[in-house]
N, C-alpha and C positions, 0 to 999 in steps of 0.2 A: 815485153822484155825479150821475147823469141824473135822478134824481127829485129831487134837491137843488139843481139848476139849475132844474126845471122850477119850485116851488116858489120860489124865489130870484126868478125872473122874474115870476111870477106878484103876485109885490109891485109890480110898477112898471106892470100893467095895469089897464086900466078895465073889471075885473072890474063886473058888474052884482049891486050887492049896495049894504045901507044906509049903509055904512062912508062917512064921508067921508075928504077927503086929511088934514085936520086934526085929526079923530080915530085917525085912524091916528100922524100925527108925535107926536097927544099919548099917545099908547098906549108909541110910542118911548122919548121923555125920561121916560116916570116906568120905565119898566123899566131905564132907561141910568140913572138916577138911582139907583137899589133898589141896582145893582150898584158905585158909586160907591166910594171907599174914605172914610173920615172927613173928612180934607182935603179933599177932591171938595165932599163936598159940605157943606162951610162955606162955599167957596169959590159952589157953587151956590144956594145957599138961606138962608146966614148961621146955618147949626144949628150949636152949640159941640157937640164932639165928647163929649157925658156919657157915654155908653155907654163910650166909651174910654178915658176917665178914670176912670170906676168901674171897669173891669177894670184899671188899673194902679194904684189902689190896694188892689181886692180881692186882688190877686197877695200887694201886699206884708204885708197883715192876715195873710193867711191863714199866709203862710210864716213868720210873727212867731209864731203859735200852734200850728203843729205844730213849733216847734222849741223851743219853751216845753213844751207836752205831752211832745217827745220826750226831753226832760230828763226831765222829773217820770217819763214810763215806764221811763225809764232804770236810776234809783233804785230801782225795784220789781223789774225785771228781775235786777241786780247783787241784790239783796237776796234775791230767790229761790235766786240760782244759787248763793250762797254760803255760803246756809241745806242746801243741800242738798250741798254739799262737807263742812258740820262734820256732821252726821248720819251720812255716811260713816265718818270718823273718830271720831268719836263710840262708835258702834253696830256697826262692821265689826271684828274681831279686827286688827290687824296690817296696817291699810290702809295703802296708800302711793300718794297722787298719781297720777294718771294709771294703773293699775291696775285698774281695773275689769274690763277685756276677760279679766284670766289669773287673777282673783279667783274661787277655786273651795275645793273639799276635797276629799281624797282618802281619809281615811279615819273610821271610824266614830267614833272617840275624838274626832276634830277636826270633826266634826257636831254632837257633845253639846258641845262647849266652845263654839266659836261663838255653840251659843241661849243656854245658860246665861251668857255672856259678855251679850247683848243682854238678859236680863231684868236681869242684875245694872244694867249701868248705865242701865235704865231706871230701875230705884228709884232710883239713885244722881244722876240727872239736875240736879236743882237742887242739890247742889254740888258738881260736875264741871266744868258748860258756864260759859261767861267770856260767854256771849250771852245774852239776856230768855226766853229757851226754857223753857217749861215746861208739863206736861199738870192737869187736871183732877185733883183731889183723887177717891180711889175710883177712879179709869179705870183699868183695866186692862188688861193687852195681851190680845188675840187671836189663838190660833197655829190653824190652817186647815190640814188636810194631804187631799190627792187620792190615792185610792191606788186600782187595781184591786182590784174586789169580790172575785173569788175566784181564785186562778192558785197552780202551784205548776212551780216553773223546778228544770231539773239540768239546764248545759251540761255535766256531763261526761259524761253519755248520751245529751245531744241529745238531751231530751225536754223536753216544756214541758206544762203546762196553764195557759189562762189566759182569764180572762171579760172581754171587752174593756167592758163595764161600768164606769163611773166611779165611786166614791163618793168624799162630800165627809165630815171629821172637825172638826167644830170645838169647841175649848177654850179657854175665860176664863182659867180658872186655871190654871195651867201646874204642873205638878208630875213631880218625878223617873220615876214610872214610868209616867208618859204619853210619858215622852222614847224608852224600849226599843223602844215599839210601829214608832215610827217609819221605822226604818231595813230594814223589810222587803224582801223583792225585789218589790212589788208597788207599791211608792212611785213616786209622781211630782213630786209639789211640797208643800214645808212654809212656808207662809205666815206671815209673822209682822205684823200689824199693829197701831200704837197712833196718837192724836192727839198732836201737839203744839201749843202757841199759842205766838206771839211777837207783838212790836207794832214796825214801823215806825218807828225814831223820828230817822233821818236827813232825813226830809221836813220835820221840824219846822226844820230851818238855812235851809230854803227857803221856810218863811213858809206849809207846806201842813200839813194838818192829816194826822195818822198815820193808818194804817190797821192791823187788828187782823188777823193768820193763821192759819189753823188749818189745818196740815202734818201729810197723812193718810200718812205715813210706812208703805211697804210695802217687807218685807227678803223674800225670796223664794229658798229655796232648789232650783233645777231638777236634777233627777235624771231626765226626760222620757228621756234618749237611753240611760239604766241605761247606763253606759259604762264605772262607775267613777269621772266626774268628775262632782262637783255642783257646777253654777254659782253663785257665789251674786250677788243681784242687790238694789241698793236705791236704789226710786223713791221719789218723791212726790207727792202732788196737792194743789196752794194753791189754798183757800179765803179770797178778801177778804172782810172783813167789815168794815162800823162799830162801833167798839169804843162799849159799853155804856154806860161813863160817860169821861169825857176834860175836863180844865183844861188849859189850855195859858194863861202868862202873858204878857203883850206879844211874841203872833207873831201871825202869819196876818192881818195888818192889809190886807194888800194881795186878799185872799180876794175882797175883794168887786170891787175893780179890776179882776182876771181874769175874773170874773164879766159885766161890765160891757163887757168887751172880744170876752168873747163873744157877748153879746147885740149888741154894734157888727156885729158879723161876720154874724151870721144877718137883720142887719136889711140890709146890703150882699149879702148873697147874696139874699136877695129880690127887693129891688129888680133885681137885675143877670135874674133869674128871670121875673121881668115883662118887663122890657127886652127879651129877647131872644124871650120866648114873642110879643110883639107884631111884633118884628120876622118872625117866623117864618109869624104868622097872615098877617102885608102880602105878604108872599111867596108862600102861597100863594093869594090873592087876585088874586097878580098871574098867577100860573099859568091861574087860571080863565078871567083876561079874555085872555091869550095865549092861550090854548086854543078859546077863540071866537070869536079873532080869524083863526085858522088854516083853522075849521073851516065859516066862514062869509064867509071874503073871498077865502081861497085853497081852499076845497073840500076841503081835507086834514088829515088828522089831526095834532097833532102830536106830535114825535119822541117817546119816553121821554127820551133823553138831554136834549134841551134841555126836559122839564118838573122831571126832576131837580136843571137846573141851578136854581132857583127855590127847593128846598130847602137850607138855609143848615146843612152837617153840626158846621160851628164853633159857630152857632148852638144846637143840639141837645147838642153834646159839654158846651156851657159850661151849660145847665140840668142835665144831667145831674150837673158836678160842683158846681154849687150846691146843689141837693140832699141829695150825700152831706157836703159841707160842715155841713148845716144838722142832719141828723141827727146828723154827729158832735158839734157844736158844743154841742146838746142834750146827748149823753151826756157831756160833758166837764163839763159845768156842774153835771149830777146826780153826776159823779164830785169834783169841786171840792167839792160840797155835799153828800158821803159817802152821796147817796139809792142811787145804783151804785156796783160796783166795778168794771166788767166792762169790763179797761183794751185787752181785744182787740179787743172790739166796736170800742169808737172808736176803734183804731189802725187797723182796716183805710179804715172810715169815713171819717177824715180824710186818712188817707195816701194814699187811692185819688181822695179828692176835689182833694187838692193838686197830686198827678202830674195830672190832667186839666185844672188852671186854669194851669197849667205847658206841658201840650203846646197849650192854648190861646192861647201866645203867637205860636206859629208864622202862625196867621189874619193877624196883623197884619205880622211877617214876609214874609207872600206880598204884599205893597203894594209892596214893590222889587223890578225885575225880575232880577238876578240871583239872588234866593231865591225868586223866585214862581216859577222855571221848574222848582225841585227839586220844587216841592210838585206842581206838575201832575205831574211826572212820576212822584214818588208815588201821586198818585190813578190814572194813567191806567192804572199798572203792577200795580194791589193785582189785578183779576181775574185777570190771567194769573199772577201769584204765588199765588195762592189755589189755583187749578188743577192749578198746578205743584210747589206745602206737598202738595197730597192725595196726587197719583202718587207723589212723592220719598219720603210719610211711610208706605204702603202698605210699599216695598222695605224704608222703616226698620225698619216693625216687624215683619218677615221674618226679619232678623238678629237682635230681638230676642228674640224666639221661640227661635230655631234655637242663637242663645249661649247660651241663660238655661239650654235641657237639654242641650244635647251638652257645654259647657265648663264650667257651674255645677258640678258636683262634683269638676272640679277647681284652678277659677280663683279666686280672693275676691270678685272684682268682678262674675264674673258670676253669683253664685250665688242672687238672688233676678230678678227680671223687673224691677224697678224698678233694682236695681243696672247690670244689664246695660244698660237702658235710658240711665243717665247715663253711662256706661263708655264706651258705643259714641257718645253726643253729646259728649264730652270727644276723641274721637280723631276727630271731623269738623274740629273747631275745632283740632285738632292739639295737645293736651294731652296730659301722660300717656301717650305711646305708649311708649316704651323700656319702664319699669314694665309694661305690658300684654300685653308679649310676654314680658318675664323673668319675671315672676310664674307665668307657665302652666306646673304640675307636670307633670313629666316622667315620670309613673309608668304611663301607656297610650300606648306609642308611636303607636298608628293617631289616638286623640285627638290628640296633639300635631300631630301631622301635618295634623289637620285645622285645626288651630288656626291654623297659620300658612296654611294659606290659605283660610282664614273671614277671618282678619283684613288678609293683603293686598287680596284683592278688595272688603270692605269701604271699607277706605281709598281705595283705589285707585279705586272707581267711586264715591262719594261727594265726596272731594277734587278729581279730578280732571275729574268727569265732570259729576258733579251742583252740584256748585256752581259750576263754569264756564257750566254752562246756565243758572245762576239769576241770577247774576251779568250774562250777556249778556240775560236777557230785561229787566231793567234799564235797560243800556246803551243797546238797541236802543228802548226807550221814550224817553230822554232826548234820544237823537238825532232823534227823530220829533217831536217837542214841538219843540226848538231849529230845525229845518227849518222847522216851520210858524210861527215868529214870525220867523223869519228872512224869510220870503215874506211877511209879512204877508197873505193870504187866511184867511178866517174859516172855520173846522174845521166849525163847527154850523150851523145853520139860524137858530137864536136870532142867534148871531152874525150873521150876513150882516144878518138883519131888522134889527141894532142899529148894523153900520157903515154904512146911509143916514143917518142922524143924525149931521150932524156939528159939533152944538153944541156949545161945551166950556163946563166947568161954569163960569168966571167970565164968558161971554158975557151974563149977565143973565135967559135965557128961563128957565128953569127956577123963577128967583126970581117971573117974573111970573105963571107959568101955573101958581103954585101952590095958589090958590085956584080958583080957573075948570076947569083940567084934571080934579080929582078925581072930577067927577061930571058930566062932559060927556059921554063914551062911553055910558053906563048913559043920559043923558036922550034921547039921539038912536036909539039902540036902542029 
């Protein structure tokens, strides 16, 4: 504070140096002006607020077309997940609903039924299915088996040999006495995979043109744990394609309109891209001649904080989501015009771009004082949360560690490291605990016992301890901010240099020293 006084003062002396008084007040009003909010300064200078009107209507473009996209990906999504419920049913002996988890065999007879059951309705495919599903004329299935190379097992003399050597089996043609070989005691997995294609053709109600699949259907029988139970398991992996040849009669009129809407969009996030990259450039420009106004009238460097404050992070955040806007708006268009399919790309793309021109509303937000003192107190408060995420996440992943091996074999929840990891952030937030405690098998009493206090202390010094700390480092920020506007005294250096200025912006000066000001400093220097 003694150096920030001495400095302070050091403005109001006749310091021997080039600087006049009037290039100093004019050095003032254009840094008191930079920081002005849009009103300010129309009211200073008669500039119409563009910048802030392209941002309230890029808000609205933008959310217009991820929620037009979020439809169209909707339909893809529902069209996947559905595709791969009939395949289920389809292809699995005796499926039913919600099933999958206890979806096994237990014995050798019902291993041979099962494949032969999945070859048969594979031939039998196009006239079974009630959907557009269908494979390749000549395609045949692929059955794939992993078996240990050489091993020979008797548990009832607890003896074993066995070559932990993998080998792979693969068969086009599936035939009965390839099926015998199978069920060895050396078996680990029997693969079964074929293609399917299907087309899209709910998008066509929507005026977009179909897209073509090819659903690389894998049925996978796990014998991995030789337990007795074989899992049986069936994924898929969708390939979009553009379909080969396609008429479609009086639809997709509007094709070029969405098109059209997206090139609006990219040509609005440009512009808003310029805008603020200039803005960004004047700022720091203005840093430079602050910084030698410091270093050459007052002898001192100046602060980091008040050269930070010059860097506009609303600024920054909002090129950044024009960017991803503009990219995604690109793959939406090559998606719209079937050049891509690749509906993740632009969904992260857009959606990341949107959450950001969204949390960019808050900038404008901070213009009223009852919402601008939250946002200080968010920025003042992000390093000591930062600080305090590290220590607190250090102890987190202590627990997760220590749950995932002492309780994983006997808990469900904490039986991988990523589980345990959401387990134990579900019982911060206070989710989920009853379940967490009743679930824990009772089959090792010393575990058990550990259990329950692995998970009181948990709770206990997280709920109580660690988020009351985090909570009050918050507090203790809000209250420091509301103190010091309360007192009105200027926090910064920048500040104090800007409360000798006490023009206000429809006083006139600003409007006249707008030509003259600009390159007064730079001529006298």
């Amino acid at each position: 504070m003694e150096e920030s006084s001495d400095l302070y003062d050091e403005y109001e002396t006749d310091f021997p140096c080039s600087w006049a008084e009037e290039d100093v007040e004019c050095l003032r009003r254009k840094i008191k002006y930079y920081f002005m909010n849009p009103c300010e300064k129309y009211h200073a200078r008669g500039r119409k607020p563009f910048k802030l009107i392209l941002q309230v209507i890029k808000i609205a473009i933008i959310t217009i077309q991820l929620v037009c996209f979020g439809l169209s990906n909707q339909m893809v999504v529902t069209f996947k997940e559905e595709s791969l419920m009939t395949f289920k049913h389809l292809f699995l002996k005796d499926y039913v609903d919600g099933g999958m988890d206890t979806y096994a065999v237990y014995r050798q007879g019902d291993v041979y039924d099962h494949i032969n059951y999945i070859i048969e309705q594979y031939g039998l495919l196009h006239n079974i299915t009630v959907g557009n599903h269908e494979y390749e004329k000549n395609t045949p299935l692929s059955l794939c088996q992993e078996f240990y190379r050489n091993g020979t097992i008797y548990p009832g003399n607890e003896t074993f040999e066995i070559d932990s050597q993998v080998e792979t089996g693969m068969y086009v043609l599936i035939l009965f006495f390839n099926l015998l070989y199978f069920l060895s005691s050396r078996l680990l997995y029997i693969t079964i995979t074929f293609v399917l294609k299907a087309i899209n053709l709910q998008t066509v109600r929507h005026r977009e043109l179909p897209d073509c699949y090819d659903f690389t259907v894998i049925i996978t029988f796990n014998n991995q744990a030789h337990s007795g139970r074989i899992k049986v398991n069936l994924e898929n992996d969708v390939d979009i394609n553009e379909c080969r040849e396609w008429k479609v009669t009086g639809a997709c009129k509007n094709l070029y309109l969405t098109v059209a809407f997206d090139c609006l969009i990219i040509i609005t996030c440009i512009t808003s891209s310029l805008l603020c990259i200039r803005s960004v450039i004047n700022g720091i420009q203005l840093q430079l001649e602050y910084t030698f106004f410091c270093q050459n009238h007052c002898g001192k460097k100046a602060p980091w904080s008040d050269k930070l404050e010059f860097v506009n992070g609303w600024y920054i955040l909002i090129i950044v989501s024009d960017t991803l806007t503009i990219i995604g708006s690109i793959l939406k268009i090559e998606i719209q015009t079937k050049v891509l399919t690749n509906y993740d790309v632009c969904s992260i793309f857009l959606g990341t771009g949107t959450m950001f021109v969204w949390i960019g509303v808050i900038r404008y937000m901070g213009y009223f004082r009852k919402y601008n003192i939250l946002i200080l107190t968010l920025r003042a408060a992000f390093p000591n949360v930062i600080r305090f995420i590290c220590c607190a996440g250090i102890i987190y992943l202590s627990y997760c560690f220590c749950g995932w091996v002492v309780l994983g074999p006997y808990h469900e929840k904490f039986r991988t490291l990523n589980t345990a990891s959401e387990c134990l952030f579900s019982l911060v937030n206070g989710d989920d605990m009853f379940p967490t405690f009743e679930n824990m098998k009772q089959k090792s009493s010393l575990v058990w016992m550990f259990s329950r206090v692995y998970l009181y202390t948990f709770v206990s010094l997280f709920i109580y301890m660690i988020l009351s700390l985090f909570i009050t480092i918050i507090t203790d920020t809000y209250d420091t901010i509301k103190q010091q506007q309360r007192s009105g005294i200027p926090a910064s250096e920048l500040q104090r240099f800007l409360s000798v200025c006490e023009d206000l912006p429809h006083s006139g000066v600003y409007r006249l020293e707008e030509n003259s000001c600009i390159f007064k400093c730079c001529i006298n220097r």
